[in-house]
TORKOL-4160 file (C-alpha; in steps of 0.2 Angstrom, whole numbers, padded with zeros to 4 digits, m for minus):
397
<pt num="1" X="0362" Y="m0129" Z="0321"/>
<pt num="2" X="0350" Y="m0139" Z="0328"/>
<pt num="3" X="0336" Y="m0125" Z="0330"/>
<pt num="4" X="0338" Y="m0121" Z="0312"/>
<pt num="5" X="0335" Y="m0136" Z="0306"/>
<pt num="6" X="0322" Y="m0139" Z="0314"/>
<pt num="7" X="0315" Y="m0121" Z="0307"/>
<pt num="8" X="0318" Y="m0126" Z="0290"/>
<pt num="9" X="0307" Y="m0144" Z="0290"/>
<pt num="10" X="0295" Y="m0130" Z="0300"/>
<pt num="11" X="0294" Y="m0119" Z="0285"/>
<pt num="12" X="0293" Y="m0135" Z="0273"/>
<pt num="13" X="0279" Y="m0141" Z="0282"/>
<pt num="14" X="0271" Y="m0125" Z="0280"/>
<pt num="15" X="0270" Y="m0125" Z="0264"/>
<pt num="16" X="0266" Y="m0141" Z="0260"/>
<pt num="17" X="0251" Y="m0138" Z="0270"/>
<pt num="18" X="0247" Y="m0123" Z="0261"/>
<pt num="19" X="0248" Y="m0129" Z="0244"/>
<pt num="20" X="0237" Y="m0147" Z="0249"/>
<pt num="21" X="0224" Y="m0134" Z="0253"/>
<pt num="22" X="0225" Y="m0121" Z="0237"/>
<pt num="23" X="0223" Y="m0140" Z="0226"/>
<pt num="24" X="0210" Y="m0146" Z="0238"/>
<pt num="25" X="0200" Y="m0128" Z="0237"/>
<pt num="26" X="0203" Y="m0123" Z="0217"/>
<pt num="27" X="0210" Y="m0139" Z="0211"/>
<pt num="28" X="0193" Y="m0138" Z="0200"/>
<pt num="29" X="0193" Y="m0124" Z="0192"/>
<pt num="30" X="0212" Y="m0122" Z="0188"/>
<pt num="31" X="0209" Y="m0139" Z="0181"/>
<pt num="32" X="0192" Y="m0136" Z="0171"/>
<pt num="33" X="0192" Y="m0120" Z="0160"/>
<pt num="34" X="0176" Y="m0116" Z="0155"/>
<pt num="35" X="0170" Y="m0110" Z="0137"/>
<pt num="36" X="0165" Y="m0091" Z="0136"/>
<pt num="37" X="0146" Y="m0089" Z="0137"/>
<pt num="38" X="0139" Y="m0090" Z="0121"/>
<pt num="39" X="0126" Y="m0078" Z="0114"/>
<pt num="40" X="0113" Y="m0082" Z="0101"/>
<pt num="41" X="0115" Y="m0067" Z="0086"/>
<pt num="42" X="0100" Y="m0069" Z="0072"/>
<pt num="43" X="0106" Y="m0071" Z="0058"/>
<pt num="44" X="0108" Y="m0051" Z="0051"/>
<pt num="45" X="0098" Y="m0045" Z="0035"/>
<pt num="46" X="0108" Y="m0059" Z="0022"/>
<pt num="47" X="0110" Y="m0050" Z="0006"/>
<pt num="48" X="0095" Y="m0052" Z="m0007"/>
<pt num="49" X="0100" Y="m0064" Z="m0020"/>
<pt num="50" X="0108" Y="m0053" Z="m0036"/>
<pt num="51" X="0100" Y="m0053" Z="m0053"/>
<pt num="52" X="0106" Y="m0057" Z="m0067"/>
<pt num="53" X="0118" Y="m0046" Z="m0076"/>
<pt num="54" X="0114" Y="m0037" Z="m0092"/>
<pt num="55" X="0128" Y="m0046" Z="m0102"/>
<pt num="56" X="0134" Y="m0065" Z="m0100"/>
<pt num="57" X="0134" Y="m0074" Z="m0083"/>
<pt num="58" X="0126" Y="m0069" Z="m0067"/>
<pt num="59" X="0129" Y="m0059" Z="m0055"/>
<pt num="60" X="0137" Y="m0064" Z="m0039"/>
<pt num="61" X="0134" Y="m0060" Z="m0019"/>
<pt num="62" X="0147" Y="m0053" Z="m0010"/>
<pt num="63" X="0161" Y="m0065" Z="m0001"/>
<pt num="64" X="0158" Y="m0056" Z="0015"/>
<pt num="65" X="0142" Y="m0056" Z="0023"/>
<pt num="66" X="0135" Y="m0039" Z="0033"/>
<pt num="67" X="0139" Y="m0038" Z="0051"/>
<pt num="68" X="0126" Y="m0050" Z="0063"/>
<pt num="69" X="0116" Y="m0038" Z="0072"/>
<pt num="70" X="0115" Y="m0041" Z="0091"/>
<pt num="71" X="0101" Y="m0049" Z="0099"/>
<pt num="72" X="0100" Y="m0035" Z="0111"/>
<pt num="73" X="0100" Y="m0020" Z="0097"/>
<pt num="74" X="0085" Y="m0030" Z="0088"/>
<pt num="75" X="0076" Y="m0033" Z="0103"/>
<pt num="76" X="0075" Y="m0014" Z="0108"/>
<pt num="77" X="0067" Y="m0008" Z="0092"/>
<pt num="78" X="0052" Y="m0014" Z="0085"/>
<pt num="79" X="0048" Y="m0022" Z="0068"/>
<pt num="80" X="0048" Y="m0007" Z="0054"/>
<pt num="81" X="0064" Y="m0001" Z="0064"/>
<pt num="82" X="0071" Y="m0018" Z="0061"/>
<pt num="83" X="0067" Y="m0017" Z="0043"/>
<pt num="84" X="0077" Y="0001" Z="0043"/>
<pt num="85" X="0093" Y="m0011" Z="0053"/>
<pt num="86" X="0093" Y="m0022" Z="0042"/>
<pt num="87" X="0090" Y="m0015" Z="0023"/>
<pt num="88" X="0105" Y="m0004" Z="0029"/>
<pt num="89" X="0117" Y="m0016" Z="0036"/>
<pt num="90" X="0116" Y="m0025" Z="0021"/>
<pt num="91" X="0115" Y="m0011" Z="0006"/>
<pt num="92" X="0124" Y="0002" Z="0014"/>
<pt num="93" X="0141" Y="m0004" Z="0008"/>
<pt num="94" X="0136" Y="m0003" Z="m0009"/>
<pt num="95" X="0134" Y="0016" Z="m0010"/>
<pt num="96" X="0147" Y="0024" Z="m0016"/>
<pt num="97" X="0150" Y="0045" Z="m0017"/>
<pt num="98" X="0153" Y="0054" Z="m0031"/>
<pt num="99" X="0167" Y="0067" Z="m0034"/>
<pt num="100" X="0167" Y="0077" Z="m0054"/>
<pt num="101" X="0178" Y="0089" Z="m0060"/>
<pt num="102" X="0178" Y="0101" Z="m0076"/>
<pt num="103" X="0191" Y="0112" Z="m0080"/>
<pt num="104" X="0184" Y="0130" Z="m0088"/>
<pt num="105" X="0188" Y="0147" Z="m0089"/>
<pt num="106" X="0185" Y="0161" Z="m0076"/>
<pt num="107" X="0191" Y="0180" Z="m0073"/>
<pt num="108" X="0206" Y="0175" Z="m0063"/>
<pt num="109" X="0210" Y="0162" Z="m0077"/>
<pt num="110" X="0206" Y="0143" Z="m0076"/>
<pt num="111" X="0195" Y="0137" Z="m0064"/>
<pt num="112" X="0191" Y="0121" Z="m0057"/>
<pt num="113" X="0171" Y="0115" Z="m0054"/>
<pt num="114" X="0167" Y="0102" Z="m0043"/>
<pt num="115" X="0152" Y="0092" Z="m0043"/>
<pt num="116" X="0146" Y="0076" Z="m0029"/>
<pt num="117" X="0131" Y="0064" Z="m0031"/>
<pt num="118" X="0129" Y="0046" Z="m0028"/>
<pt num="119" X="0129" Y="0029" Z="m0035"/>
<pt num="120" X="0128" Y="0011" Z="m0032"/>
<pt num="121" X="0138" Y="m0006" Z="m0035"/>
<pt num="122" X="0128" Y="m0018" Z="m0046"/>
<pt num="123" X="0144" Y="m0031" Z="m0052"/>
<pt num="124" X="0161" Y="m0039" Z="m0048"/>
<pt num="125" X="0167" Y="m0031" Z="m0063"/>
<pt num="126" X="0166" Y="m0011" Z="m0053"/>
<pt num="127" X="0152" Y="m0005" Z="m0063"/>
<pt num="128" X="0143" Y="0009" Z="m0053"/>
<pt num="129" X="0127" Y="0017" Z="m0059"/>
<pt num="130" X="0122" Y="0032" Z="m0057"/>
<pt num="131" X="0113" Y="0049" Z="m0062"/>
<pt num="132" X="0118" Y="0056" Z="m0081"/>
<pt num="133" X="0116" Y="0074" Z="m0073"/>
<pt num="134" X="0129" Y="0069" Z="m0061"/>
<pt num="135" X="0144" Y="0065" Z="m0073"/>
<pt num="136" X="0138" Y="0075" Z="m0086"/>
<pt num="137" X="0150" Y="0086" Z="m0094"/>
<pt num="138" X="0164" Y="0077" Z="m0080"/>
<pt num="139" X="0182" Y="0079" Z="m0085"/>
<pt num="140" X="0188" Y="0067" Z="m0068"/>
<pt num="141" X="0176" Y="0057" Z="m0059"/>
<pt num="142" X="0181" Y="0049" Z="m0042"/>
<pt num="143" X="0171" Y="0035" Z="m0032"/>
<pt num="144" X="0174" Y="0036" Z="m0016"/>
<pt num="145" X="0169" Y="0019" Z="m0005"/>
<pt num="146" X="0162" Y="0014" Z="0010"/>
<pt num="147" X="0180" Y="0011" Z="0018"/>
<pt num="148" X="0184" Y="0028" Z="0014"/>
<pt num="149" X="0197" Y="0023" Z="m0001"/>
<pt num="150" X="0194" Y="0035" Z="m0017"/>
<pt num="151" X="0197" Y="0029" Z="m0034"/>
<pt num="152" X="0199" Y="0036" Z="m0051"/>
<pt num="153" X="0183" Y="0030" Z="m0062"/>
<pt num="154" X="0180" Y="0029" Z="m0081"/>
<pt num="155" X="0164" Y="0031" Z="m0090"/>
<pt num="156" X="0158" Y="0016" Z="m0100"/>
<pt num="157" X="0138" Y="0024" Z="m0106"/>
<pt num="158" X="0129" Y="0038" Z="m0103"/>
<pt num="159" X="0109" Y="0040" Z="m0109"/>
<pt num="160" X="0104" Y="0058" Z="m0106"/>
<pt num="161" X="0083" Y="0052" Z="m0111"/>
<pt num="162" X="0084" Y="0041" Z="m0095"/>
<pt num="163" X="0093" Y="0051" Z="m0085"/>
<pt num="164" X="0104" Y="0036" Z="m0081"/>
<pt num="165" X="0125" Y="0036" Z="m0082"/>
<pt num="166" X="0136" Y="0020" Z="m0080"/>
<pt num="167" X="0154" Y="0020" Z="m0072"/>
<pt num="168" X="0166" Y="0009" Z="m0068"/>
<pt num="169" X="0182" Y="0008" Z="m0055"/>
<pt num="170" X="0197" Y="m0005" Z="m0054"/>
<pt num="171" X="0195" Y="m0009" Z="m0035"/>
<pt num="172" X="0200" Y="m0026" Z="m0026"/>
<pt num="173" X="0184" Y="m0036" Z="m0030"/>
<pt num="174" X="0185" Y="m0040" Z="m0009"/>
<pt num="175" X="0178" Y="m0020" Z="m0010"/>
<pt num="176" X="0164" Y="m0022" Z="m0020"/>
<pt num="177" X="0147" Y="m0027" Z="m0012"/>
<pt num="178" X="0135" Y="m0028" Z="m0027"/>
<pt num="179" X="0116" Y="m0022" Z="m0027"/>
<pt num="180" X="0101" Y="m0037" Z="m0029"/>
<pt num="181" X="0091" Y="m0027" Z="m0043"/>
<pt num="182" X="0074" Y="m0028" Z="m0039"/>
<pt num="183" X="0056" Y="m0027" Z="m0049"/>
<pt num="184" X="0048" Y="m0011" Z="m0050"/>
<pt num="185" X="0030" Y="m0017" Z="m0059"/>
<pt num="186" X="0022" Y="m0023" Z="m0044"/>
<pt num="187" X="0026" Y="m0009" Z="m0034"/>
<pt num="188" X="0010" Y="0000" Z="m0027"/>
<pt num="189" X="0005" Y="0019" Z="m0018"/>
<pt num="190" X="0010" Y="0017" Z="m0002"/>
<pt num="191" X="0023" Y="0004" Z="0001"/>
<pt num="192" X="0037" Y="0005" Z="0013"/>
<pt num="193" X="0053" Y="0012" Z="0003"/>
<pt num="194" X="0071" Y="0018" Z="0007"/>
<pt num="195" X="0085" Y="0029" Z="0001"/>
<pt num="196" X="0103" Y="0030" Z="0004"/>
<pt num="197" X="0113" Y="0043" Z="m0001"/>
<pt num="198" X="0126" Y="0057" Z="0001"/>
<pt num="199" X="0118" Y="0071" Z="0003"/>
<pt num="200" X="0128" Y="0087" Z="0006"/>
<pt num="201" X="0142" Y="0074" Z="0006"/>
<pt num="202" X="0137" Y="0064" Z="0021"/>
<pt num="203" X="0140" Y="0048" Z="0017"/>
<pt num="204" X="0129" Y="0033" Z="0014"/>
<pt num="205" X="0114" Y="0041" Z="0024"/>
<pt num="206" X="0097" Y="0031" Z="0026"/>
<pt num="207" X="0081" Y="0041" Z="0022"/>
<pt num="208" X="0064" Y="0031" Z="0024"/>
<pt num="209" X="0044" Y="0035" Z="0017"/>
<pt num="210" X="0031" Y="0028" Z="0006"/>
<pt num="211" X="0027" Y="0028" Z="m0014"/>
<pt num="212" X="0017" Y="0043" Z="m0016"/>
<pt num="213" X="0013" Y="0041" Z="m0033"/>
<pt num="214" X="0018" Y="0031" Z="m0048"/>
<pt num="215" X="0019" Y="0033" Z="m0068"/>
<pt num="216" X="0024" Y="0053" Z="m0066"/>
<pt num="217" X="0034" Y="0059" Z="m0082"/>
<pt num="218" X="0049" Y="0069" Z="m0079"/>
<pt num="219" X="0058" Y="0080" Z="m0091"/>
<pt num="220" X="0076" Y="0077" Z="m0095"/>
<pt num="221" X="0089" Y="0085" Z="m0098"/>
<pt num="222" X="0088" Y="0082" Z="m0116"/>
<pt num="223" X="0070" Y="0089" Z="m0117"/>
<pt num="224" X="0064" Y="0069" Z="m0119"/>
<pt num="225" X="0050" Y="0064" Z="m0105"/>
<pt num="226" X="0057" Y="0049" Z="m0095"/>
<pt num="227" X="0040" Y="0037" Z="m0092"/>
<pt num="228" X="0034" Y="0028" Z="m0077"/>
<pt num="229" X="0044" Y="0039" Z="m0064"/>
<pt num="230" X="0041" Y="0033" Z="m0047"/>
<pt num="231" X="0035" Y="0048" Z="m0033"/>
<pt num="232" X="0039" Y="0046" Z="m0015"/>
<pt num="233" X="0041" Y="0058" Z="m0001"/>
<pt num="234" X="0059" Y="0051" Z="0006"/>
<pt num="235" X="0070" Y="0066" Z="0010"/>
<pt num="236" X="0080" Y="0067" Z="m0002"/>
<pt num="237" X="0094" Y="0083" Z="m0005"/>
<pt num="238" X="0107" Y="0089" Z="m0015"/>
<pt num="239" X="0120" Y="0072" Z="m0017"/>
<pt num="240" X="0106" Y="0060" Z="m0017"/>
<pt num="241" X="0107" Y="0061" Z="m0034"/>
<pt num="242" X="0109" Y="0040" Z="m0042"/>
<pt num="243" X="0108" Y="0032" Z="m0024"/>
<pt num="244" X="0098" Y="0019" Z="m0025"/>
<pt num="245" X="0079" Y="0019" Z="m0018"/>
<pt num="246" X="0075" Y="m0001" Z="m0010"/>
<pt num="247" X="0061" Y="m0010" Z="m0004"/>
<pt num="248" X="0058" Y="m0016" Z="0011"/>
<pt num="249" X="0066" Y="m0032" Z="0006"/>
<pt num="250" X="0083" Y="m0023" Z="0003"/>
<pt num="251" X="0081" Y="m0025" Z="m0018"/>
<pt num="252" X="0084" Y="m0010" Z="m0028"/>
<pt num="253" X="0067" Y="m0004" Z="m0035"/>
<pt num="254" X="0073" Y="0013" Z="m0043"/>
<pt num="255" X="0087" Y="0027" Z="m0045"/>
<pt num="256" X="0087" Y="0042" Z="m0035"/>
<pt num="257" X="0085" Y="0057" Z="m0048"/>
<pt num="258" X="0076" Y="0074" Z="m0043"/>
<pt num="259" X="0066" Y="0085" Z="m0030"/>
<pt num="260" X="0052" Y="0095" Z="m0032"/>
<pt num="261" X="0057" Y="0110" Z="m0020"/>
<pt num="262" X="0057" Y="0130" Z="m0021"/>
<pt num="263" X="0075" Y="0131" Z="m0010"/>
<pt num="264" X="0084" Y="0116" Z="m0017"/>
<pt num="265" X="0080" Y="0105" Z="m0002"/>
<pt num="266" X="0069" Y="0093" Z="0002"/>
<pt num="267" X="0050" Y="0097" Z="0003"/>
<pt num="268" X="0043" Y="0079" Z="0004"/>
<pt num="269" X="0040" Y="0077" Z="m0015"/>
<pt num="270" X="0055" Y="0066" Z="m0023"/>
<pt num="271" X="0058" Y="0057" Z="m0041"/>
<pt num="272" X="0065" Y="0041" Z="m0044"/>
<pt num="273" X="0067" Y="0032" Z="m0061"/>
<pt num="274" X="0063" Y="0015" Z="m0060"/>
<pt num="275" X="0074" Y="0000" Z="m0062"/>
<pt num="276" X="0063" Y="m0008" Z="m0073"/>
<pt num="277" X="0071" Y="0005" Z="m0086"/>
<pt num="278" X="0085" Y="0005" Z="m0082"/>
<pt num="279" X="0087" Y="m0013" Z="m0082"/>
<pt num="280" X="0083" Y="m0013" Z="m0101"/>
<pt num="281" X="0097" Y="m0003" Z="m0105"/>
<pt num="282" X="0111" Y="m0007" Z="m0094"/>
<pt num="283" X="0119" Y="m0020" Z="m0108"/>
<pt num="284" X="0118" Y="m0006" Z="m0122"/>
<pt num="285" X="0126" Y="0006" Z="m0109"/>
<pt num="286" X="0140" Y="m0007" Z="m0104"/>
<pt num="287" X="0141" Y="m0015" Z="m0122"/>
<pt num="288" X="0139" Y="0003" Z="m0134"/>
<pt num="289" X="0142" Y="0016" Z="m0123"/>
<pt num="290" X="0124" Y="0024" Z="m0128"/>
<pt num="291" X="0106" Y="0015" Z="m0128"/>
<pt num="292" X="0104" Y="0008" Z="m0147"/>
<pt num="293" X="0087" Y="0012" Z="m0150"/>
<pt num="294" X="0075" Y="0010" Z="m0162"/>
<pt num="295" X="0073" Y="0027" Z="m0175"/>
<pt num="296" X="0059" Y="0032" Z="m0188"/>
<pt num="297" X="0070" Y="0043" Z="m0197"/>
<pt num="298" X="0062" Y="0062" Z="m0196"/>
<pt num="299" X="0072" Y="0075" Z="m0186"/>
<pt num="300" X="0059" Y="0089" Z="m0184"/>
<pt num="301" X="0042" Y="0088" Z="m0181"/>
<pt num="302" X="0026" Y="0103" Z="m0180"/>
<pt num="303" X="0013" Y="0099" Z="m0168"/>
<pt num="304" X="m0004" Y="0104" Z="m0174"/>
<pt num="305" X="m0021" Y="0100" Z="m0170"/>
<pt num="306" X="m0023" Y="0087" Z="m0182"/>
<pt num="307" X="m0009" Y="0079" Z="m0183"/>
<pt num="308" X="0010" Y="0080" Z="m0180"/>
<pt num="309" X="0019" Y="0088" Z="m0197"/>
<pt num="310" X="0034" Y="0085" Z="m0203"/>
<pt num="311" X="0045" Y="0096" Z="m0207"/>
<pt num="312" X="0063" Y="0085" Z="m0211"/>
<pt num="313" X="0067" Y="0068" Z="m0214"/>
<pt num="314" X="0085" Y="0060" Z="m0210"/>
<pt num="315" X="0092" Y="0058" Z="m0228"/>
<pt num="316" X="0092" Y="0037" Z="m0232"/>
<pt num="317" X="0081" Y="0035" Z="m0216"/>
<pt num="318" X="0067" Y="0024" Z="m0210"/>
<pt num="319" X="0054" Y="0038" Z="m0215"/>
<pt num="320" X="0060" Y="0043" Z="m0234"/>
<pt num="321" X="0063" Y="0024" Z="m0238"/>
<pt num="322" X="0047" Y="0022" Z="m0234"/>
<pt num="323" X="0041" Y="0038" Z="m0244"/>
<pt num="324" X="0033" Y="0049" Z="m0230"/>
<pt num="325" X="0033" Y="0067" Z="m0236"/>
<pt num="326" X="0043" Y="0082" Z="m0228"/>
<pt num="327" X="0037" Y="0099" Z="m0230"/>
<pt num="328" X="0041" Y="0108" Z="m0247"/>
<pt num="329" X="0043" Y="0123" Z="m0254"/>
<pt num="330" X="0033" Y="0128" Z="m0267"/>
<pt num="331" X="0038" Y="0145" Z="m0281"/>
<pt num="332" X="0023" Y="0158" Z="m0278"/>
<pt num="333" X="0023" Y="0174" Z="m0287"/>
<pt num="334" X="0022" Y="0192" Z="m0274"/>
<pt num="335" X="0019" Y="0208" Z="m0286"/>
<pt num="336" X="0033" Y="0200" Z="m0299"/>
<pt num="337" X="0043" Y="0193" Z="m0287"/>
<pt num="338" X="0044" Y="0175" Z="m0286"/>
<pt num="339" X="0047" Y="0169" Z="m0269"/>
<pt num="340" X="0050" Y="0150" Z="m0261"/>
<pt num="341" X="0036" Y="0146" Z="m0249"/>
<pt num="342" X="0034" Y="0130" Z="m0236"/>
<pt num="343" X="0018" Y="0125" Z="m0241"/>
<pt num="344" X="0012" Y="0114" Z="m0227"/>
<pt num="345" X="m0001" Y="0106" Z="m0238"/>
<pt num="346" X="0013" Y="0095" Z="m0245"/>
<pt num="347" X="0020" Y="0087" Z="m0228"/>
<pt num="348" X="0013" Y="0071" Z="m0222"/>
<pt num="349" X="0004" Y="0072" Z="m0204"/>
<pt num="350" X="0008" Y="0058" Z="m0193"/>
<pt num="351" X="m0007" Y="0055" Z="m0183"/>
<pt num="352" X="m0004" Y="0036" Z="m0176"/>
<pt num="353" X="0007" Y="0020" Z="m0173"/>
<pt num="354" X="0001" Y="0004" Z="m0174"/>
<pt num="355" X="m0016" Y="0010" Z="m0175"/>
<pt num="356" X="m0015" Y="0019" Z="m0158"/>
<pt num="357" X="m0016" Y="0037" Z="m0158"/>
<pt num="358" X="m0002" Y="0049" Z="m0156"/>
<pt num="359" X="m0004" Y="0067" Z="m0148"/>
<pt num="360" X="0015" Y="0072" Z="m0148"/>
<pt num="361" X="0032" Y="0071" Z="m0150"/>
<pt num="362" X="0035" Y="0061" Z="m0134"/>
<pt num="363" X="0019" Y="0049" Z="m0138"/>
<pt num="364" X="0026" Y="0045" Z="m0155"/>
<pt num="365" X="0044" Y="0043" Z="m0151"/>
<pt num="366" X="0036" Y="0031" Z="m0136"/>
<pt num="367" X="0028" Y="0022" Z="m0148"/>
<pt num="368" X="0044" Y="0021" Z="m0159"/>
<pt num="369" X="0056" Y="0015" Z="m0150"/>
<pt num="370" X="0045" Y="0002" Z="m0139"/>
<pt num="371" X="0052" Y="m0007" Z="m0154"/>
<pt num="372" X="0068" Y="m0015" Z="m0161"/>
<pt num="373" X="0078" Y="m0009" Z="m0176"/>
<pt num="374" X="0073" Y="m0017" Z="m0190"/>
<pt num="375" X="0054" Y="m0019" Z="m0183"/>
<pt num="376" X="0042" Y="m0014" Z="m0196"/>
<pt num="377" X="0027" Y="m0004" Z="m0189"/>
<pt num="378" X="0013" Y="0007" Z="m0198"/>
<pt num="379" X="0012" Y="0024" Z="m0199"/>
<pt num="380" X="m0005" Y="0030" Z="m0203"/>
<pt num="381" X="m0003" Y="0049" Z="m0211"/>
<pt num="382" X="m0016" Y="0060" Z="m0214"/>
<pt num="383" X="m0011" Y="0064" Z="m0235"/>
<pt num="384" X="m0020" Y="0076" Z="m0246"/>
<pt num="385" X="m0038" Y="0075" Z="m0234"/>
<pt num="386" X="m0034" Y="0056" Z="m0236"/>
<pt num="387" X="m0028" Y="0044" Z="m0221"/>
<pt num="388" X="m0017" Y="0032" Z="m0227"/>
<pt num="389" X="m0007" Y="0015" Z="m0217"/>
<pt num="390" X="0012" Y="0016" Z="m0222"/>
<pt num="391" X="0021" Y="0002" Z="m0216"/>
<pt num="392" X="0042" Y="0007" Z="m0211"/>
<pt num="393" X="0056" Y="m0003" Z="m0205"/>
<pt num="394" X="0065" Y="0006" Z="m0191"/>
<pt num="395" X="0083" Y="0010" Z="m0193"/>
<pt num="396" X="0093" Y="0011" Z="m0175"/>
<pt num="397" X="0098" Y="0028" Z="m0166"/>
């Protein structure tokens, strides 16, 4: 009994011992905890501030700013690839891709076609815009978002002469990631631009070049030129169609819209419709469904060297109120017969607007409807050899 005591006050000692020197040895740092090392993240590309919308209010900026880059990722790159970072980080979840469907008739019975192009988020409300060639004719529209959800979209206004389409999608407003619209008139050849995209369906990809050109005219769909067309040499393919093209600065300066290419794929020649026109009709598009423009009231028109003749008036236009002459036909005798002739000698020929001289029909109608409805303007006609001023109020369109 003795010698086991004694072994046990042996073993207590022991481990008193052993745990005076663990305390003595780590006491100091099982005491102290030390705060994780913290590194210093530049702030990442903050999201430009976001211009006003086309209705009432303003727009707002996104509750959830872009992921911070890491220091290390910036510091490996150098500046233009920094620019590429952060114009992406911070626009990219603004793209969306777009799915359309139209049900239609085939040899085996219905059939379903498919179309994909792109758009952008420019509101809280879940407006996107984008190309009209991509939803035109659409039966279904779906937007699919940078989180992958899909979402059934309405159309709200289409304008076939701009090439420019407005939807919208009821999505949690934490989803949306609004656009900062930009300026497109101070934009000169060769500044640094950027695309995103879907092209061939992969989703929100960055494409980079230079303005190549500007003021191009484009041909729409509806035969109307669109003006001011901004040229770059940005890849952009098939799906690209109504993303948006940014400055270096992250704004959006123009839509996305066509290629000049003999395959169908890129060839380095690319179109954008600037946002300065778009800008003038997004409240139209939202409000009316359609652009509410300004219209002279004639429906056809003959181009000849002198002049552009007029061949039909809208009945209770702009034009016949103001007593412009159509074409008429005149009686003539042929061997006994009496035949109706046009006799072009009757028609007025428009020959300028404003005192500026009009060429053509896409001239004139430039001319026209750089006006409001309900703006008077003067039409100088060339009438019986004699030029004559002939002021008209403009109906709308």
């Amino acid at each position: 009994m003795r010698s086991t005591g004694k072994s046990i006050v042996a073993h207590a000692i022991t481990v008193l011992i052993t745990l005076a020197l663990v305390a003595l040895l780590f006491g100091e740092r099982m005491s102290t905890r030390r705060p994780a090392p913290v590194v210093q993240i530049p702030a990442g590309p903050s999201l430009p501030s976001a211009a006003p919308r086309p209705s009432t209010g303003t727009y707002r900026l996104p509750s959830v700013a872009p992921p911070a880059i890491p220091v290390e990722v910036l510091k490996a790159v150098d500046a233009d690839e920094q620019i590429n970072i952060r114009v992406y980080q911070a626009v990219n979840k603004s793209v969306v891709n777009i799915t359309t469907a139209v049900e239609g008739g085939g040899l085996f019975g219905d059939e379903t076609s498919t179309g994909t192009g792109s758009g952008f988020v420019f509101d809280r409300e879940g407006h996107i815009l984008t190309n009209y060639h991509v939803v035109e004719g659409a039966e279904t529209v779906q937007v699919t978002f940078y989180d992958g959800s899909t979402h059934e979209a309405r159309l709200v206004g289409m304008d076939a002469s701009n090439d420019v389409a407005v939807v919208q999608a009821k999505v949690p407003e934490d989803r949306l990631f609004p656009v900062a619209l930009g300026d497109s008139a101070p934009l000169l050849v060769g500044q640094k631009i950027l695309a995103i995209g879907n092209p061939f369906g992969l989703e929100r990809t960055l494409t980079t070049g230079i303005v190549s050109s500007l003021d191009r005219s484009l041909r729409a769909k509806n035969g109307r030129m669109i003006k001011g067309i901004i040229q770059t040499d940005a890849a952009i393919n098939p799906g690209n169609s109504g993303g948006p093209l940014l400055s270096s600065k992250g704004e959006v300066i123009g839509m996305n819209t066509a290629i000049v290419s003999q395959v169908g794929q890129s060839a380095g020649i690319s179109f954008a419709v600037p946002i300065n026109a778009i800008k003038r009709i997004l409240a139209s598009l939202i409000e009316h469904g359609r652009v509410i423009r300004a219209d002279l009231g004639i429906t056809r028109l003959y181009k000849t060297s002198e002049g552009l003749l007029v061949l039909n008036l809208v009945e209770g236009g702009a034009a016949e109120r103001a007593g412009i002459h159509p074409i008429r036909a005149r009686i003539v005798n042929y061997g006994g017969l009496r035949v109706r002739r046009l006799d072009p000698d009757t028609a007025d020929l428009i020959v300028a607007v404003d005192r500026k001289r009009v060429h053509n029909v896409d001239e004139l109608l430039g001319e026209v409807e750089s006006h409001s409805p309900g703006d008077v303007i003067e039409v100088t006609v060339l009438r019986g050899g004699q030029l004559m001023n002939v002021p008209v109020r403009l109906g709308q369109s």
